[in-house]
C-alpha positions in Angstrom: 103.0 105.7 84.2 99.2 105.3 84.7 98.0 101.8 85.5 94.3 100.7 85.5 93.4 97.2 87.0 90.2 95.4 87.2 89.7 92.7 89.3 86.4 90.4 88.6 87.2 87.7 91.1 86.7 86.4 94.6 89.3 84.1 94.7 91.0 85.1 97.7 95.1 84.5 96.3 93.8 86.2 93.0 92.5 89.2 94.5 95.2 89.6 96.7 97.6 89.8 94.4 95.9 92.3 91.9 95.5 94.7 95.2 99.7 93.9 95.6 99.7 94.9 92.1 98.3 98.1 92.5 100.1 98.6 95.7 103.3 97.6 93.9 102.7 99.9 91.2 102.0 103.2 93.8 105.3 102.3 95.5 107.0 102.6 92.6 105.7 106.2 91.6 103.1 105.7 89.4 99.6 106.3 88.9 97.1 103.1 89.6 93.4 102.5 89.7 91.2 100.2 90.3 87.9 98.7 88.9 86.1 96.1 90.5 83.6 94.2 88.7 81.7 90.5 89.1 82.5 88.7 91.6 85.2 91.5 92.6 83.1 94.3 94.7 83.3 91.1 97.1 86.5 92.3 98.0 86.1 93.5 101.2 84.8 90.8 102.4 87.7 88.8 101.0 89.8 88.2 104.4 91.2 84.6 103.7 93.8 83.8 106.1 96.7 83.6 104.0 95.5 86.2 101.5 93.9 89.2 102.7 92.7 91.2 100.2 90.4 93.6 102.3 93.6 94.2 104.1 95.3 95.0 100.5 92.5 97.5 98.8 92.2 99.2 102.2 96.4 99.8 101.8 95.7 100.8 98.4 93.0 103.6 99.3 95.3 104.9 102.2 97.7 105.3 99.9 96.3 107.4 97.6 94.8 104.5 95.2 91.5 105.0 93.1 88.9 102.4 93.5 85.8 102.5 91.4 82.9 99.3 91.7 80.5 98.2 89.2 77.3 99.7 90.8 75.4 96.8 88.7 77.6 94.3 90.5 77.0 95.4 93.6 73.4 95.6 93.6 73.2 92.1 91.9 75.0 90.6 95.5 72.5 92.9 97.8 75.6 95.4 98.9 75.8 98.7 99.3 78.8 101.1 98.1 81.7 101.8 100.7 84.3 104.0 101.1 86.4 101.5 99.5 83.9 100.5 97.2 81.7 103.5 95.8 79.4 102.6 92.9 80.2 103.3 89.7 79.7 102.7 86.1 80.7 101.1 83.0 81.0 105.0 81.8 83.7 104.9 84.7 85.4 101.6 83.3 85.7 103.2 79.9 87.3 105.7 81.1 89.8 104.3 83.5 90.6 102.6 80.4 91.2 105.8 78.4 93.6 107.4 80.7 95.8 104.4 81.5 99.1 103.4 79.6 98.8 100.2 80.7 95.9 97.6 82.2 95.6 94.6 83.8 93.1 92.3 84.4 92.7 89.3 87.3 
């Protein structure tokens, strides 16, 4: 199955658990990707204690895990793309979208 997750929060329990999600979702054999948008290309700098969710998309990419970031989003909080987070589009949302069986939003 093909999974597609966007995450458009901050909240440190919430983003955790869509990156668990996605991790979830690769050990079970399937396909996953992620699409960050709002508050959500924050993520990395998400490192709450209790819920890490840097410590969760960075599991995510090593295994094998597609991230994509609103490039709009970013630029709107002064970033710059990462490795974890490279900018992207809406065209990339749509997409994402398009090839997955099933989506989930946080």
């Amino acid at each position: 199955m093909k999974v597609g997750i966007i995450i458009e929060t901050n909240n440190p329990e919430k983003a955790w658990n869509g990156v668990r999600f996605g991790n979830a979702t690769l050990a079970q054999g399937h396909e996953a990707k992620i699409f960050l948008m709002g508050a959500g290309v924050e993520i990395e700098s998400i490192t709450d204690e209790k819920f890490n969710a840097r410590k969760q998309i960075e599991e995510f990419v090593t295994n094998k895990g597609i991230v994509y970031a609103c490039g709009t989003c970013i630029k709107s909080r002064n970033q710059s793309e990462t490795d974890v987070c490279p900018i992207s589009t809406m065209i990339d949302c749509v997409n994402m979208v398009e090839w997955a069986d099933k989506l989930v939003t946080f």
